[in-house]
N, CA, C and O of each residue as an XYZ file, in Angstrom:
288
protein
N     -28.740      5.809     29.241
C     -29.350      6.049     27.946
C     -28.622      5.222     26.890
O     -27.391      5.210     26.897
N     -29.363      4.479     25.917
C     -28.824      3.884     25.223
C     -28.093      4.539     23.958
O     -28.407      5.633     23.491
N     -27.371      3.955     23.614
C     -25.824      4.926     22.659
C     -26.567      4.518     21.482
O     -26.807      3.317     21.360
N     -26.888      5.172     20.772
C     -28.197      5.351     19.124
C     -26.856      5.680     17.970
O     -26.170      6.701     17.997
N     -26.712      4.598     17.037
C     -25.814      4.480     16.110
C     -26.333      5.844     15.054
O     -27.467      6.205     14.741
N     -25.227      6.289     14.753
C     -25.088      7.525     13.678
C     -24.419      6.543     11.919
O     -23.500      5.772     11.640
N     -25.346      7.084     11.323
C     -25.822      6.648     10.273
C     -24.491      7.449      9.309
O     -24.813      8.368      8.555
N     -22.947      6.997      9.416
C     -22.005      7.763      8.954
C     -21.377      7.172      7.978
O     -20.797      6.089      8.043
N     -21.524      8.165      6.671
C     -21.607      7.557      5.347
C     -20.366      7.318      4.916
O     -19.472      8.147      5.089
N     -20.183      6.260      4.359
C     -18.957      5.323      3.815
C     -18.534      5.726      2.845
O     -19.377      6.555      2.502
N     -17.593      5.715      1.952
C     -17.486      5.544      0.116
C     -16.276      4.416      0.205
O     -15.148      4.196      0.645
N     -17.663      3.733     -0.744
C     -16.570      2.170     -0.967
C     -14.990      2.428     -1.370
O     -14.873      3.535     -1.896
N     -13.788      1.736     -1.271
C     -12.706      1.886     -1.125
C     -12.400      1.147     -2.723
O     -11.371      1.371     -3.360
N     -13.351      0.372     -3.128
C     -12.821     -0.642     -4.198
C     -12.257     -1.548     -3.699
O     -11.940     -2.348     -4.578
N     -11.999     -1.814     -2.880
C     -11.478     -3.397     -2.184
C     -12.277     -3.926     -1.497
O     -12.217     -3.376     -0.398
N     -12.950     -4.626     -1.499
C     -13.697     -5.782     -0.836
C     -13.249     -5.915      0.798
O     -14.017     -5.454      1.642
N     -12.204     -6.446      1.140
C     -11.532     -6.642      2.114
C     -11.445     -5.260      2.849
O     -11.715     -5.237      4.050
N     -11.121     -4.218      2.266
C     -10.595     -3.428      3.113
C     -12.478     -2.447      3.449
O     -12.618     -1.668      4.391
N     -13.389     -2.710      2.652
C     -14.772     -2.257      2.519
C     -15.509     -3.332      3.820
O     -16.433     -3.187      4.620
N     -14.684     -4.265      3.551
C     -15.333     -5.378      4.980
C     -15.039     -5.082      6.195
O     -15.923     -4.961      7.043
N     -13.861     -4.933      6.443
C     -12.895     -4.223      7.369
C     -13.852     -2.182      8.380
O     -14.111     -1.540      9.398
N     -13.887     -2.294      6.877
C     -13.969     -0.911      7.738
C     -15.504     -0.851      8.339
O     -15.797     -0.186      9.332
N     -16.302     -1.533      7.692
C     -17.993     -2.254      7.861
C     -18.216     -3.228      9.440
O     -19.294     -3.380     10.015
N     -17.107     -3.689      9.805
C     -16.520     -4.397     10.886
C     -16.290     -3.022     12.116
O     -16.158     -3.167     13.331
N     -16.294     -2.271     11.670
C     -16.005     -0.860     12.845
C     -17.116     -0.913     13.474
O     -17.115     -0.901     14.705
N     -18.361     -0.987     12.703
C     -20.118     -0.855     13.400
C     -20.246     -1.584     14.483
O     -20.826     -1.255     15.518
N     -19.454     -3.043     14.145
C     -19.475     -3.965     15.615
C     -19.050     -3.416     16.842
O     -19.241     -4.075     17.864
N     -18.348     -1.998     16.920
C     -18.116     -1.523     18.307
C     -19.318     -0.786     18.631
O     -19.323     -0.417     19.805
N     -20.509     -0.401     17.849
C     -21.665      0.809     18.390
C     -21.930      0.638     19.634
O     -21.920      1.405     20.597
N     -22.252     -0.832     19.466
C     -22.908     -1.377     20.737
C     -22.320     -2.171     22.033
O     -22.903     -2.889     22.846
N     -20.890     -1.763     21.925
C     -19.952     -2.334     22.724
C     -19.534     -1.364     23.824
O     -19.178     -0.234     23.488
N     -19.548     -1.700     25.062
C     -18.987     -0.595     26.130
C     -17.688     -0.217     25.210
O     -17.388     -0.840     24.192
N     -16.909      0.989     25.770
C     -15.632      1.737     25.350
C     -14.737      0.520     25.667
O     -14.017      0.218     24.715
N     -14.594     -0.274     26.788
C     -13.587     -1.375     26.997
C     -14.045     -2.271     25.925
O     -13.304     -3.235     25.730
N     -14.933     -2.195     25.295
C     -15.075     -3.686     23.909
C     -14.094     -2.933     22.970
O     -13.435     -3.761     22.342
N     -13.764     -1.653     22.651
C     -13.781     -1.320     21.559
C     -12.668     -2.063     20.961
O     -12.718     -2.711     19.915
N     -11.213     -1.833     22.074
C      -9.990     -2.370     21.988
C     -10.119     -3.562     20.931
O      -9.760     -3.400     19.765
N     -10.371     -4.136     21.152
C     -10.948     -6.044     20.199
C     -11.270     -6.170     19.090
O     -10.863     -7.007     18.284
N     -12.200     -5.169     18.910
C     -12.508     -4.710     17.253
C     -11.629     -3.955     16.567
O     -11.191     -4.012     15.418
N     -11.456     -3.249     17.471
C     -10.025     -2.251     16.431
C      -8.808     -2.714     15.930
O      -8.318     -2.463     14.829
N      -8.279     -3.533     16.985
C      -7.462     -4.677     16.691
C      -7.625     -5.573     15.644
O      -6.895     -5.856     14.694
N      -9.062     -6.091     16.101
C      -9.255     -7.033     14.709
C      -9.223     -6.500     13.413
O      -8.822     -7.288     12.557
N      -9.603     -5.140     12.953
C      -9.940     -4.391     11.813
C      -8.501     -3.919     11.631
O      -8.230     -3.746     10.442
N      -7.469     -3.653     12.507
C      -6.521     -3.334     12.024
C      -5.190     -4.107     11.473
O      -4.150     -3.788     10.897
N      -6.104     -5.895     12.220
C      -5.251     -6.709     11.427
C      -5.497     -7.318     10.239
O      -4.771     -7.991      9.507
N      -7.036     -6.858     10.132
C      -7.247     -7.197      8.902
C      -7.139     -6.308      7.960
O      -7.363     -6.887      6.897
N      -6.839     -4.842      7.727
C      -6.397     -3.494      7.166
C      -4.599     -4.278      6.451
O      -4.049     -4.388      5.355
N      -4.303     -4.639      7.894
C      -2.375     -5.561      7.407
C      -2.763     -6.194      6.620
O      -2.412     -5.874      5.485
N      -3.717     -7.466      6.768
C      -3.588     -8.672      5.663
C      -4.259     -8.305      4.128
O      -4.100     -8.942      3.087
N      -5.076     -7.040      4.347
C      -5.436     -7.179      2.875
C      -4.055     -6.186      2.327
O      -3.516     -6.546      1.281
N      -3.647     -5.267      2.865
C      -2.165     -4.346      1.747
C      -1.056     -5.565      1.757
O      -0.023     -5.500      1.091
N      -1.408     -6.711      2.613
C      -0.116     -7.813      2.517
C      -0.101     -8.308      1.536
O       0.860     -8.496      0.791
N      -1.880     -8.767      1.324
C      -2.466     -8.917     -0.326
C      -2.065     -8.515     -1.077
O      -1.485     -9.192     -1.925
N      -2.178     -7.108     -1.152
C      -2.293     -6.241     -2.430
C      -0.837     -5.920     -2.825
O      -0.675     -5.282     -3.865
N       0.343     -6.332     -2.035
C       1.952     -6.148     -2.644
C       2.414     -7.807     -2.806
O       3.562     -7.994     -3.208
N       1.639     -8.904     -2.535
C       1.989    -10.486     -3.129
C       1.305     -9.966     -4.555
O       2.117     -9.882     -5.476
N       0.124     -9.654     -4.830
C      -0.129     -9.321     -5.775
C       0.308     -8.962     -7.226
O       0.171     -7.742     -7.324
N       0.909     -9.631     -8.742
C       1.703     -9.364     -9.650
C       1.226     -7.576     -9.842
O       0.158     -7.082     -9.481
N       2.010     -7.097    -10.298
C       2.301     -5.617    -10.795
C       2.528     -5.516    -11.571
O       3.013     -6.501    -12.126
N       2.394     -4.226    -12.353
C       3.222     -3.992    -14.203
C       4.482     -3.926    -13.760
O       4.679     -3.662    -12.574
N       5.763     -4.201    -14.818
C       6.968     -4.509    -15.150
C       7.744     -3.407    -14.228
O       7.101     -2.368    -14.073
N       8.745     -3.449    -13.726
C       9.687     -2.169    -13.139
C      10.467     -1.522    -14.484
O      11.032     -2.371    -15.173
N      10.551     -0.415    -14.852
C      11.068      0.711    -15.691
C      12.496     -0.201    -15.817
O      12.999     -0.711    -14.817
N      13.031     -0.329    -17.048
C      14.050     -0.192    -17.267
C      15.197      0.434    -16.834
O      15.150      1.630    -17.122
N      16.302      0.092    -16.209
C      17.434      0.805    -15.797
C      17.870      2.252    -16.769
O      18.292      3.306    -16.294
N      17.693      2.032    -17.876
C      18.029      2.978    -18.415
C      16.943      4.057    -18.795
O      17.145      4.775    -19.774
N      15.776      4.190    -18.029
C      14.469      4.662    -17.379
C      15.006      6.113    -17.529
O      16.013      6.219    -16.829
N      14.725      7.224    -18.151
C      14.545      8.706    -17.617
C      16.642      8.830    -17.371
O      17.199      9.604    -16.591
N      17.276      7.919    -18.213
C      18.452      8.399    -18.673
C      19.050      8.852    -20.007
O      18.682      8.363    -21.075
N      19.896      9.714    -19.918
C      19.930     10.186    -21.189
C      21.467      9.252    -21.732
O      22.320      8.779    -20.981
N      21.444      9.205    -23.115
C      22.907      8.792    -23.620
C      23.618      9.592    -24.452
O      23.125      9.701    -25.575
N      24.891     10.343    -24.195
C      25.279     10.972    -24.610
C      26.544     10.383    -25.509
O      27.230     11.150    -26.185
């Protein structure tokens, strides 16, 4: 019997990459259980390269050393 894809609802992540990534999972529906390995892999190296992204990425400033100290 053929394996009938379930229609299982997403909510975008706000990242592109990581919304591609997880959209890339569907490519196993139709894959015997031994395909799956390949895709998961692939999606999970691409899950690495986009947070690899997102910490090269500039950030707001780091707190001042003297951050949440008091001077007495």
């Amino acid at each position: 019997e053929e394996y009938k894809r379930q229609n299982v609802p997403r909510t975008p992540t706000g990242n592109a990459d990581v919304d591609a990534q997880i959209e890339r999972l569907t490519d196993a529906d139709h894959l015997a259980t031994d395909g799956h390995v390949e895709v998961y892999e692939d999606v999970h190296r691409g899950l690495r390269d986009a947070l690899t992204a997102l910490d090269a990425r500039p950030g707001p400033p780091a707190p001042s050393p003297s951050y949440g100290q008091h001077r007495s």
